[in-house]
mmCIF file of the N, C-alpha and C atoms, coordinates in Angstrom:
data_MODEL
# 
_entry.id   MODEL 
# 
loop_
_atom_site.group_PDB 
_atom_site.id 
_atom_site.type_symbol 
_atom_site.label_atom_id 
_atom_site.label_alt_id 
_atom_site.label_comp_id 
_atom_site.label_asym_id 
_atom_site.label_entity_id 
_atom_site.label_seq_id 
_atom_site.pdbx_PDB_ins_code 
_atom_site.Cartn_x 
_atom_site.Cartn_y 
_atom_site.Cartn_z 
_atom_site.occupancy 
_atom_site.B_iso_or_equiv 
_atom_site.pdbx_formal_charge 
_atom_site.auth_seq_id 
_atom_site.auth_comp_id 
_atom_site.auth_asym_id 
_atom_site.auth_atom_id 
_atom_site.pdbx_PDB_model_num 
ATOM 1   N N  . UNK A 1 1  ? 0.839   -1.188 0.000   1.00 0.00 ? 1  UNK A N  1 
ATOM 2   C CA . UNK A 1 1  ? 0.000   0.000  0.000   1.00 0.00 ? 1  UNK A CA 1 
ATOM 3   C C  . UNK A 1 1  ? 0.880   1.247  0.000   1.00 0.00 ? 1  UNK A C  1 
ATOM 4   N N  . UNK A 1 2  ? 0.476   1.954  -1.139  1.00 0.00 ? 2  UNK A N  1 
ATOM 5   C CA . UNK A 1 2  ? 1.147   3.030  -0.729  1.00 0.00 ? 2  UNK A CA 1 
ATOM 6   C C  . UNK A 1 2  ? 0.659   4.372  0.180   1.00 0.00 ? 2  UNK A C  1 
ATOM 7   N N  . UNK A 1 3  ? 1.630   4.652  1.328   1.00 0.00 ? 3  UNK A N  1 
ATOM 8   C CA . UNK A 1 3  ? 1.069   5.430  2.157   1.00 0.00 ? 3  UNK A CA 1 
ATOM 9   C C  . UNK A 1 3  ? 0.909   6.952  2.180   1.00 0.00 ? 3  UNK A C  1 
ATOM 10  N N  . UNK A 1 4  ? 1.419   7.291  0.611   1.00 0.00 ? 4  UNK A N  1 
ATOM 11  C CA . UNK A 1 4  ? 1.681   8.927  0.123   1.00 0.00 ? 4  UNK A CA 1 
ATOM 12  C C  . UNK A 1 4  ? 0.589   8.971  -0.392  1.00 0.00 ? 4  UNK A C  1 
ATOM 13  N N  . UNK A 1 5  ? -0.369  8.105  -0.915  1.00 0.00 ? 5  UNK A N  1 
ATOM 14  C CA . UNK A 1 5  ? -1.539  8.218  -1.417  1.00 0.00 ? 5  UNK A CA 1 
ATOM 15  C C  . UNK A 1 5  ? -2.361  8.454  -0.475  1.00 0.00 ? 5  UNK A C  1 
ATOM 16  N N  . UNK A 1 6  ? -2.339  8.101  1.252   1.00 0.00 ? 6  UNK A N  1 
ATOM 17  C CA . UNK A 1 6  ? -3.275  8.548  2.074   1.00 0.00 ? 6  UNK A CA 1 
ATOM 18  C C  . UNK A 1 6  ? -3.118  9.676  2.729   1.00 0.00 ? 6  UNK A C  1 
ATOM 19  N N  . UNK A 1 7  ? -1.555  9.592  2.529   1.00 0.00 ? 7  UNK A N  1 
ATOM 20  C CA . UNK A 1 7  ? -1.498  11.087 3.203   1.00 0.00 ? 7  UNK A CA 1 
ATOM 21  C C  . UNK A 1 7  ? -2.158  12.956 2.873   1.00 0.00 ? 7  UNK A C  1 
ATOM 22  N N  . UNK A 1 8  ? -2.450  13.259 3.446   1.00 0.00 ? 8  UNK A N  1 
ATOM 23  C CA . UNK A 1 8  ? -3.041  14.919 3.301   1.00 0.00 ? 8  UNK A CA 1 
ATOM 24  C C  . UNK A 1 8  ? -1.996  15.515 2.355   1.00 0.00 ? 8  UNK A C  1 
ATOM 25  N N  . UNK A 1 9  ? -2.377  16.570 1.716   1.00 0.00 ? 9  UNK A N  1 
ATOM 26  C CA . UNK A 1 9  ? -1.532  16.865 0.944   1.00 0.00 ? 9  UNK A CA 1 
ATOM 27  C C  . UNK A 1 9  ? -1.613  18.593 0.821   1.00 0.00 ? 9  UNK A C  1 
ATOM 28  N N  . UNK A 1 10 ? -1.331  19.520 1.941   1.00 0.00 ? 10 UNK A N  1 
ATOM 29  C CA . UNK A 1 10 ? -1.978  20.774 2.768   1.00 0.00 ? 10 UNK A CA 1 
ATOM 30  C C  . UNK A 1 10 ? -1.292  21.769 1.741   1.00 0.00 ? 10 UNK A C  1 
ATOM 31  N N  . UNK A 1 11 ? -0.847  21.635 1.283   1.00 0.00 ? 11 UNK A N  1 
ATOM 32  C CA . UNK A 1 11 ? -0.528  22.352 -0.446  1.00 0.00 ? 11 UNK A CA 1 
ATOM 33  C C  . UNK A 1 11 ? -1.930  22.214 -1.205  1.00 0.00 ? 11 UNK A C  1 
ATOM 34  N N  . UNK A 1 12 ? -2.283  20.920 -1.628  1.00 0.00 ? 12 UNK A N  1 
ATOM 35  C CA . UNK A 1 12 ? -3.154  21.293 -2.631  1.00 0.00 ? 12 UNK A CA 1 
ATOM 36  C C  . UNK A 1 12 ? -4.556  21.677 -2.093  1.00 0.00 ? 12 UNK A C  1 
ATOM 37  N N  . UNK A 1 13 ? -4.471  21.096 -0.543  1.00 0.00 ? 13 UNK A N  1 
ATOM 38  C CA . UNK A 1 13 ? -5.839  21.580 0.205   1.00 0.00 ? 13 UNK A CA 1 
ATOM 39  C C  . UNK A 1 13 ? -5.530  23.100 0.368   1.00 0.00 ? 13 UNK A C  1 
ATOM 40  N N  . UNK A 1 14 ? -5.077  23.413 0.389   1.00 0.00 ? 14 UNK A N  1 
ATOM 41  C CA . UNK A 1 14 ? -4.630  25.068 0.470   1.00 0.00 ? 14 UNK A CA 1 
ATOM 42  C C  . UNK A 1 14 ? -5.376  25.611 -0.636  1.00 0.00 ? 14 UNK A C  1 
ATOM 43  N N  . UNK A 1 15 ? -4.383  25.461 -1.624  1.00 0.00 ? 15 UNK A N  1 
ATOM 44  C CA . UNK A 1 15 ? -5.184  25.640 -3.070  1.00 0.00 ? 15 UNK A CA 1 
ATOM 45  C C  . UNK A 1 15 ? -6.374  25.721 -3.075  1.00 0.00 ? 15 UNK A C  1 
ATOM 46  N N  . UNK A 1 16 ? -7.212  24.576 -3.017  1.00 0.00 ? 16 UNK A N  1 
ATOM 47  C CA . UNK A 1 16 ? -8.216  24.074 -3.214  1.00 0.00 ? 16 UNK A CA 1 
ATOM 48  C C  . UNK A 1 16 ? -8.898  25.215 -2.535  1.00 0.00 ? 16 UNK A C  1 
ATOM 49  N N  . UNK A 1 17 ? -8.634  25.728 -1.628  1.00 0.00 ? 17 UNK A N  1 
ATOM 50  C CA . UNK A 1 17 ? -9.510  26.297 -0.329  1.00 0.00 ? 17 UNK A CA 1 
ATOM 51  C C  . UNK A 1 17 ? -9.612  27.734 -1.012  1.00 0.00 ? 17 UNK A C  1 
ATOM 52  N N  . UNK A 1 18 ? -8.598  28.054 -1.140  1.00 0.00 ? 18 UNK A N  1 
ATOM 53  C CA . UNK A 1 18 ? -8.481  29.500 -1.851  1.00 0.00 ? 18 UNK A CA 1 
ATOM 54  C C  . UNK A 1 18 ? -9.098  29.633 -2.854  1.00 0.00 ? 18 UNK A C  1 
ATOM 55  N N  . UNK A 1 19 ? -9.129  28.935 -3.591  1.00 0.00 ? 19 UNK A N  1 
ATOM 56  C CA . UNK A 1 19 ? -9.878  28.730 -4.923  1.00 0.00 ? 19 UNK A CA 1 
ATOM 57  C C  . UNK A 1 19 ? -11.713 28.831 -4.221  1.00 0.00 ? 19 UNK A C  1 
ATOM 58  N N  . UNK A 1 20 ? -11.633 28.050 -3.635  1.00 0.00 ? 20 UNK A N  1 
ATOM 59  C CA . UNK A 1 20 ? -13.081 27.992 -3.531  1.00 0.00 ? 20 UNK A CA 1 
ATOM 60  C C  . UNK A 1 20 ? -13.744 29.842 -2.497  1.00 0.00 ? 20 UNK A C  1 
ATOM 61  N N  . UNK A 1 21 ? -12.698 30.404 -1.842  1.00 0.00 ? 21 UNK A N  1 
ATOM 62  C CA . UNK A 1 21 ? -13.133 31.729 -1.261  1.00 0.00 ? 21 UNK A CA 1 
ATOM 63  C C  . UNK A 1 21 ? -13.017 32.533 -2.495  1.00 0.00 ? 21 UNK A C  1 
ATOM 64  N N  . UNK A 1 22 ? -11.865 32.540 -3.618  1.00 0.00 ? 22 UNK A N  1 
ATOM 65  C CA . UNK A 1 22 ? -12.201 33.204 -4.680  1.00 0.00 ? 22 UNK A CA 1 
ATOM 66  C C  . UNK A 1 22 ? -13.621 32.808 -5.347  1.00 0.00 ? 22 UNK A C  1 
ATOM 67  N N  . UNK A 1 23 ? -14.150 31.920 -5.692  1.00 0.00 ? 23 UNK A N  1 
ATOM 68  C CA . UNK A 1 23 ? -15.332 31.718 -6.153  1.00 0.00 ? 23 UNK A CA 1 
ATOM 69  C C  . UNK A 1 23 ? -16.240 32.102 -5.825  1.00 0.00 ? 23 UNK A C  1 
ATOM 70  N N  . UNK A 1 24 ? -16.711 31.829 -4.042  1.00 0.00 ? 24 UNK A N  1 
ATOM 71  C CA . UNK A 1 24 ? -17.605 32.351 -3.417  1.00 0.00 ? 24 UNK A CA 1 
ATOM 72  C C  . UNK A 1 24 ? -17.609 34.134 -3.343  1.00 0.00 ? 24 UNK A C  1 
ATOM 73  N N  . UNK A 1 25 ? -16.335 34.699 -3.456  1.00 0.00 ? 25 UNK A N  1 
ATOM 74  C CA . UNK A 1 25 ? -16.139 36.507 -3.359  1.00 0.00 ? 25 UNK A CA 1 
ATOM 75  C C  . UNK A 1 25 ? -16.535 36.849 -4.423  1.00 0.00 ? 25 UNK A C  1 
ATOM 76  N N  . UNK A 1 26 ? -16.417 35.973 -5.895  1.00 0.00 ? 26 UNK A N  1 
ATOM 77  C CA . UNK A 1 26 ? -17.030 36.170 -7.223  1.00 0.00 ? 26 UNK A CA 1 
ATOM 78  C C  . UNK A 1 26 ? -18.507 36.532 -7.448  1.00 0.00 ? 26 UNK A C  1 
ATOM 79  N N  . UNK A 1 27 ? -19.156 35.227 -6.937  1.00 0.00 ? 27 UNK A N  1 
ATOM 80  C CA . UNK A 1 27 ? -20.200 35.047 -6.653  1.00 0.00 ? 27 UNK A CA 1 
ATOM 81  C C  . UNK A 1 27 ? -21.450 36.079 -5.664  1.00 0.00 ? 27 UNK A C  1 
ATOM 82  N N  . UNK A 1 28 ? -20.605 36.139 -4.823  1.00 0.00 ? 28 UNK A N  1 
ATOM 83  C CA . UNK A 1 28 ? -21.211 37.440 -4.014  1.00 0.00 ? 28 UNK A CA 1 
ATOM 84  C C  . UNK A 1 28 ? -21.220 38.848 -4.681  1.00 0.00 ? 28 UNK A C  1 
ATOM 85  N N  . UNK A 1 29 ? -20.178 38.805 -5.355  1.00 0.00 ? 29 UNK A N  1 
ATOM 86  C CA . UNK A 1 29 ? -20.149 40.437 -5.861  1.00 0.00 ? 29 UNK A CA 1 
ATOM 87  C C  . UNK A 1 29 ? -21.079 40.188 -7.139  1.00 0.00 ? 29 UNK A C  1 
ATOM 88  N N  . UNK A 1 30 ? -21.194 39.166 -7.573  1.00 0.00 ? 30 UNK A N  1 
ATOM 89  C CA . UNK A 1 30 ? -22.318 39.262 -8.708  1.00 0.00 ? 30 UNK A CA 1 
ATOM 90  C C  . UNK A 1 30 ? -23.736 38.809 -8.245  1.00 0.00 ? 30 UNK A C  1 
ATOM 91  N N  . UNK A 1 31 ? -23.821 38.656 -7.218  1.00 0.00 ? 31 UNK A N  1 
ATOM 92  C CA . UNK A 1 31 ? -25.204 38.415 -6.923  1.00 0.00 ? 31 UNK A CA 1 
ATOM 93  C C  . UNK A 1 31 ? -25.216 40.060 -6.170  1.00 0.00 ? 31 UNK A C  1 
ATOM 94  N N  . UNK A 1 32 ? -24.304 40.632 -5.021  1.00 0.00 ? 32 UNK A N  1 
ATOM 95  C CA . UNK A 1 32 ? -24.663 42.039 -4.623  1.00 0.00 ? 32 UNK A CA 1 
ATOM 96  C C  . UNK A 1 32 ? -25.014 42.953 -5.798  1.00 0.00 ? 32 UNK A C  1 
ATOM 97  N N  . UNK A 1 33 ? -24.765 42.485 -7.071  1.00 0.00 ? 33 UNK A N  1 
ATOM 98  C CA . UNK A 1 33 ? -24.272 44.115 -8.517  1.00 0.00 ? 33 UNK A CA 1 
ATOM 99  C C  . UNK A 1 33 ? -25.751 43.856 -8.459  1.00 0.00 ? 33 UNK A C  1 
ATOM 100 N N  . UNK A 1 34 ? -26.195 42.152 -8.846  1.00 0.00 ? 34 UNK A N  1 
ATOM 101 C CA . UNK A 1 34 ? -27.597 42.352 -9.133  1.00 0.00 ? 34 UNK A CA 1 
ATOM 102 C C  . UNK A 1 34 ? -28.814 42.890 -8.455  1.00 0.00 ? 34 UNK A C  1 
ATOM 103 N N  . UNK A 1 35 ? -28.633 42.443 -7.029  1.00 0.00 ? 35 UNK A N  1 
ATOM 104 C CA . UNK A 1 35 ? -29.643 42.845 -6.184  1.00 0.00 ? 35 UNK A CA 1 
ATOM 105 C C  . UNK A 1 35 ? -29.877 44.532 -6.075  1.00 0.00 ? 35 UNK A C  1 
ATOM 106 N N  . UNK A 1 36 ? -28.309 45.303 -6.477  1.00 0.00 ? 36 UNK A N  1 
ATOM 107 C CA . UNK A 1 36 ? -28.452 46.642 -6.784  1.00 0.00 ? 36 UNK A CA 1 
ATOM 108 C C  . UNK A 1 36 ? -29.431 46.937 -7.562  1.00 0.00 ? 36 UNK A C  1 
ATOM 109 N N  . UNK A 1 37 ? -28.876 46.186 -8.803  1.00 0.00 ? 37 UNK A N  1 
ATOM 110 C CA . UNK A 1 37 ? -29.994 46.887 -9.722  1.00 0.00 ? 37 UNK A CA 1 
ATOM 111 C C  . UNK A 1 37 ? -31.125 46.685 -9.698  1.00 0.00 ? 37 UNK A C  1 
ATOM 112 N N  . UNK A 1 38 ? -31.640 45.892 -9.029  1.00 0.00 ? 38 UNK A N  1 
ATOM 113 C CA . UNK A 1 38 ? -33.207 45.237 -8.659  1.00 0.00 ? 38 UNK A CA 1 
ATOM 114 C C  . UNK A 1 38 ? -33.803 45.972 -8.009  1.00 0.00 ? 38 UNK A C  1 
ATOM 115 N N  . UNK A 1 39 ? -32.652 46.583 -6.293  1.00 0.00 ? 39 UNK A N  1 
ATOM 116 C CA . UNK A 1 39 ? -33.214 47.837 -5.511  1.00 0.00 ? 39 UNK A CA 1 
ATOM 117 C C  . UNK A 1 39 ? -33.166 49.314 -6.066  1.00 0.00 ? 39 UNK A C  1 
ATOM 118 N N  . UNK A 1 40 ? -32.679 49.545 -7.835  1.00 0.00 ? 40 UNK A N  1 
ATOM 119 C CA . UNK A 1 40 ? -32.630 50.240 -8.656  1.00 0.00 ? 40 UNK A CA 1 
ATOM 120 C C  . UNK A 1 40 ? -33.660 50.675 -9.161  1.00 0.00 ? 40 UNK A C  1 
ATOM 121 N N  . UNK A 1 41 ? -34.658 49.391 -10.175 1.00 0.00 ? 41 UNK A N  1 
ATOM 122 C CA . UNK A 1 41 ? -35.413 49.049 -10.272 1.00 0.00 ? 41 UNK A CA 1 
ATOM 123 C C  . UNK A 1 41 ? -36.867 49.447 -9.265  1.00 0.00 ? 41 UNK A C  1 
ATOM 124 N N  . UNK A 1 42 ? -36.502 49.079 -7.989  1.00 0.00 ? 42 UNK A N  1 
ATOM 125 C CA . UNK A 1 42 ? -37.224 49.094 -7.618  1.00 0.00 ? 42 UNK A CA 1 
ATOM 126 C C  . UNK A 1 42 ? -37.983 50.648 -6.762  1.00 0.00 ? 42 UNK A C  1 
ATOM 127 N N  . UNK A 1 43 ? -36.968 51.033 -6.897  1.00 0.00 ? 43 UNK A N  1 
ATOM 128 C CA . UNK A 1 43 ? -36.752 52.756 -6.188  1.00 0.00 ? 43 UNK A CA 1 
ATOM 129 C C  . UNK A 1 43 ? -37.721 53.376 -7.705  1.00 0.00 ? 43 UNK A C  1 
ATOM 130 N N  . UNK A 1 44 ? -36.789 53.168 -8.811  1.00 0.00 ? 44 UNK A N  1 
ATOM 131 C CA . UNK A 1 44 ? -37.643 53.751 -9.917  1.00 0.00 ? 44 UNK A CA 1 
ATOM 132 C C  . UNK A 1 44 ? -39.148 53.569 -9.904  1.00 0.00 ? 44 UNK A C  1 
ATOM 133 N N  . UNK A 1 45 ? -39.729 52.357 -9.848  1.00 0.00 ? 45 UNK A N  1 
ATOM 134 C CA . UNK A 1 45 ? -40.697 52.050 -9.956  1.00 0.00 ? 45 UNK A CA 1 
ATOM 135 C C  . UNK A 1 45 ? -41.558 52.885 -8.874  1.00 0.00 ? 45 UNK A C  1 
ATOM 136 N N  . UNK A 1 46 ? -41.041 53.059 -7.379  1.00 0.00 ? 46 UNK A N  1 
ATOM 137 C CA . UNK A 1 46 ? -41.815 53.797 -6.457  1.00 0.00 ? 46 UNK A CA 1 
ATOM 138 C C  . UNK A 1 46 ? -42.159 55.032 -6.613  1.00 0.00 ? 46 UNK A C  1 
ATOM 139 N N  . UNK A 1 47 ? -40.411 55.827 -7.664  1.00 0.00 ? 47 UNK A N  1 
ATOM 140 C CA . UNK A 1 47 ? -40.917 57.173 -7.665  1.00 0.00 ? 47 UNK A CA 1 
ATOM 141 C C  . UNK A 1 47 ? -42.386 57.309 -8.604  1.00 0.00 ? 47 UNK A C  1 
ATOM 142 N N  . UNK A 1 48 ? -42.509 56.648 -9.500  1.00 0.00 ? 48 UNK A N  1 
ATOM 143 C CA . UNK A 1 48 ? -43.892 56.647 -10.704 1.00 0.00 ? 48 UNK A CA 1 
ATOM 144 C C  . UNK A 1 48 ? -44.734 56.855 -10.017 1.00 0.00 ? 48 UNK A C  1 
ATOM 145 N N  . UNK A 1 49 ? -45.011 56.197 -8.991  1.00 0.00 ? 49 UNK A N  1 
ATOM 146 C CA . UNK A 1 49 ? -46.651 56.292 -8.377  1.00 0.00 ? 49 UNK A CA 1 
ATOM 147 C C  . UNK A 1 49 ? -46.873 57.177 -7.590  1.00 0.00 ? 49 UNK A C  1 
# 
C-alpha cells in the first residue's frame, strides 16, 4: 500500500480552499451588482406612483 496516497496533501488543500473563497467573493459580488440593480429598479418604480 502506498502510504503517500493517504497522506493529506496541505498544499493542494490550500489551493483548493483558496480557490473555492475566490469563487464564493465572485459570486457574491455578482449576486450584490444584481440585487443593486433590482433595488434600482425598484426605487424607480416607487418614484412613478
Amino acid at each position: 500500500m502506498d502510504v503517500s496516497a493517504t497522506r493529506s496533501h496541505p498544499t493542494l488543500e490550500l489551493s483548493r480552499s483558496i480557490a473555492s473563497g475566490m469563487l464564493i467573493q465572485e459570486k457574491v459580488q455578482t449576486l450584490y451588482m444584481s440585487l443593486g440593480e433590482i433595488e434600482g429598479l425598484t426605487n424607480d418604480k416607487q418614484l412613478m406612483h
